[in-house]
C-alpha positions in Angstrom: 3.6 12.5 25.1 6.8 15.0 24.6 9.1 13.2 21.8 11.6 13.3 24.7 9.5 11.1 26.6 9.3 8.5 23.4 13.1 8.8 23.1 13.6 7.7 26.7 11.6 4.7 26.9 13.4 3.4 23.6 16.7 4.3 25.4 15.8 2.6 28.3 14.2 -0.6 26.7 17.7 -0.8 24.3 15.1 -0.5 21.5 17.2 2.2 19.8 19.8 0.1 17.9 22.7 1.6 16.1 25.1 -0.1 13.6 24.2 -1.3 9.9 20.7 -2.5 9.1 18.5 -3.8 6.0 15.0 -2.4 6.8 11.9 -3.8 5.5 11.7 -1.5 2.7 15.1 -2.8 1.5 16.8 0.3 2.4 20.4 0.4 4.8 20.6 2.6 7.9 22.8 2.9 11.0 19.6 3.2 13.5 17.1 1.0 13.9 13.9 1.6 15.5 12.8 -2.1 17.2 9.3 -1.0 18.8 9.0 -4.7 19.9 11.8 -3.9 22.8 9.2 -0.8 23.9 5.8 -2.9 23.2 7.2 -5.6 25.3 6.2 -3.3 28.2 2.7 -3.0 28.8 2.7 -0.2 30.0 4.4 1.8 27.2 2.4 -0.1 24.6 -0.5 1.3 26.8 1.0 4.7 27.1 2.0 5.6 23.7 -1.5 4.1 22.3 -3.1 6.4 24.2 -1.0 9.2 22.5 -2.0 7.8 19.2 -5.9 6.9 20.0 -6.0 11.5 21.6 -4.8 12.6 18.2 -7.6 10.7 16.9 -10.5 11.5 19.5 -12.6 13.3 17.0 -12.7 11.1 14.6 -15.5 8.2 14.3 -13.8 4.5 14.1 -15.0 1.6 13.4 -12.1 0.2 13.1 -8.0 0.0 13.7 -6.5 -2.2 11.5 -3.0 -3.2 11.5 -0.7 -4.8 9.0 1.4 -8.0 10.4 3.8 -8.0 12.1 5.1 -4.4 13.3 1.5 -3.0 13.4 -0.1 -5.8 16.2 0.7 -5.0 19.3 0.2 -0.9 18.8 -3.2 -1.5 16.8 -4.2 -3.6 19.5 -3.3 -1.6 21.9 -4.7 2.0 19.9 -8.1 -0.1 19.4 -8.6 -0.9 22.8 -7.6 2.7 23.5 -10.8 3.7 21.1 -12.9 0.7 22.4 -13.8 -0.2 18.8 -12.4 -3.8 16.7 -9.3 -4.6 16.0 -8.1 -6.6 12.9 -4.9 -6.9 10.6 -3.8 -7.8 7.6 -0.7 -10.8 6.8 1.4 -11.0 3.9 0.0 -13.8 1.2 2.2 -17.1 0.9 0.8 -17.1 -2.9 2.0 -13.9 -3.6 3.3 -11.6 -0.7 0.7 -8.9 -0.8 -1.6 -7.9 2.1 -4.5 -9.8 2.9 -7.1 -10.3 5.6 -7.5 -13.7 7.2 -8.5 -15.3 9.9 -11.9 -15.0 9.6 -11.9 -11.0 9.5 -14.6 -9.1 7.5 -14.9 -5.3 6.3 -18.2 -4.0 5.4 -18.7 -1.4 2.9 -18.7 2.4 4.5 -16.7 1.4 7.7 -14.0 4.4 8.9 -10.8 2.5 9.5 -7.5 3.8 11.4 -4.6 2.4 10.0 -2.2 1.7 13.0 1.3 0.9 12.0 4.8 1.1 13.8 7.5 2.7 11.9 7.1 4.9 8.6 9.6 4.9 6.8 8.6 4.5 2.8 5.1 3.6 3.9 4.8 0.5 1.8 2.7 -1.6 4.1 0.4 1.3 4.9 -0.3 1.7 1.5 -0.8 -1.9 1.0 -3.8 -1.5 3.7 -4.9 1.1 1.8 -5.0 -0.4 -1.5 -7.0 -3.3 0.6 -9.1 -0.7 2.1 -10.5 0.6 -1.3 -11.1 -2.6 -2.6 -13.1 -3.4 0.6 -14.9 0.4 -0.2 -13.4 1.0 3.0 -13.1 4.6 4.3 -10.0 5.7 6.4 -10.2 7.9 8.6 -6.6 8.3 9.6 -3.5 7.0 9.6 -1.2 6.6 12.9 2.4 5.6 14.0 4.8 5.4 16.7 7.9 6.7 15.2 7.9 8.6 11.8 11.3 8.1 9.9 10.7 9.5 6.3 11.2 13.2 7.6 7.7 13.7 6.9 8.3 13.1 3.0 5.7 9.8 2.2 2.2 11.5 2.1 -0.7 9.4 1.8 -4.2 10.3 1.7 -5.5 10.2 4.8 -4.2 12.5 8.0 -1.5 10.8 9.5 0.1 11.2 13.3 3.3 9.9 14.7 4.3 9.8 18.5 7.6 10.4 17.4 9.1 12.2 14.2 12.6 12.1 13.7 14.7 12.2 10.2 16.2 8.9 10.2 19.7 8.8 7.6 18.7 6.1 5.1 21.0 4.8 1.9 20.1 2.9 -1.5 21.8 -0.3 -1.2 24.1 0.1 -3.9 25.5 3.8 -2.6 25.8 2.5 1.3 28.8 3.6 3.1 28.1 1.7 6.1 28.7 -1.3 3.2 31.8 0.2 1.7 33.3 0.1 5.1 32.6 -3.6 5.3 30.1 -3.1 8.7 28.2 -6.5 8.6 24.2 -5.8 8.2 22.1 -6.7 10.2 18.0 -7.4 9.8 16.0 -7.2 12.8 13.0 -6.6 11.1 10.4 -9.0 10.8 9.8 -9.3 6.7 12.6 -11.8 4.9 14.7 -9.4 2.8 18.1 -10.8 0.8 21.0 -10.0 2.7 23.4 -7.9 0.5 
């Protein structure tokens, strides 16, 4: 897919917000990327998966795994793509730290493909990761929809994203969309404390 292409379907599902928002990784911004409004579309969730699932071709899978909530629908959709198992991880209610559940198991030497939404500090990814090792999991790559950190979060693994754009971020304590008084907004999924 061209990135114009990506950019039109978030366009025309209104899934390209703009005005003051807490993001999961406790950051501010004045765009917000809400896949949900694309992946609510089959057929896009279908289209850019198979974007994602190309990249990967060469690689042998087997499996995606996704973490919970933003990752679902695309690692679904990427794993169906592949035709290998799909699974995902969910935040503990002990501790709020990746886990599997559910009944999912990881055997030792699998490949996995990590399949997540948005990038933008990659601290769910590497939550998988850290899951991963434990599991002596190997992973094979590492794939997104929309890339916001302007390609600064590295992780180990190759990583791909359907759509890369630098995406204007501020600590909360040094927001201007704050010192301007612009309520915030979370649209995200994860609980953060309003500020």
């Amino acid at each position: 897919m061209e990135e114009s292409e990506v950019l039109e379907i978030f366009e025309n599902t209104n899934a390209l917000l703009e005005g003051h928002f807490l993001l999961s990784s406790g950051l501010h911004s004045n765009q917000y990327f809400q896949c949900a409004g694309v992946l609510q579309y089959p057929q896009y969730a279908e289209e850019i998966a198979q974007d994602i699932a190309a990249n990967f071709k060469n690689v042998n899978v087997d499996l995606v795994i996704s973490p919970a909530m933003g990752g679902l629908i695309i690692g679904h959709e990427v794993a169906r793509a592949m035709k290998t198992r799909f699974v995902f991880t969910e935040r503990s209610k002990e501790n709020d730290k990746m886990v599997l559940r559910r009944g999912f198991d990881l055997e030792e030497g699998e490949k996995a493909l990590i399949i997540e939404d948005v990038l933008t500090t990659g601290g769910s990814v590497r939550e998988v990761l850290k899951l991963l090792e434990r599991e002596n999991v190997l992973v094979a790559g590492i794939g997104f929809i929309v890339d916001r950190s302007d390609n600064k979060v590295k992780f180990s693994a190759p990583k791909y994203a359907v759509y890369q754009i630098p995406l204007v971020v501020y600590q909360p304590g040094n927001c201007p969309l704050c010192k301007k008084g612009i309520p915030i907004d979370r649209p995200g999924s994860r609980k953060k404390k309003l500020i």
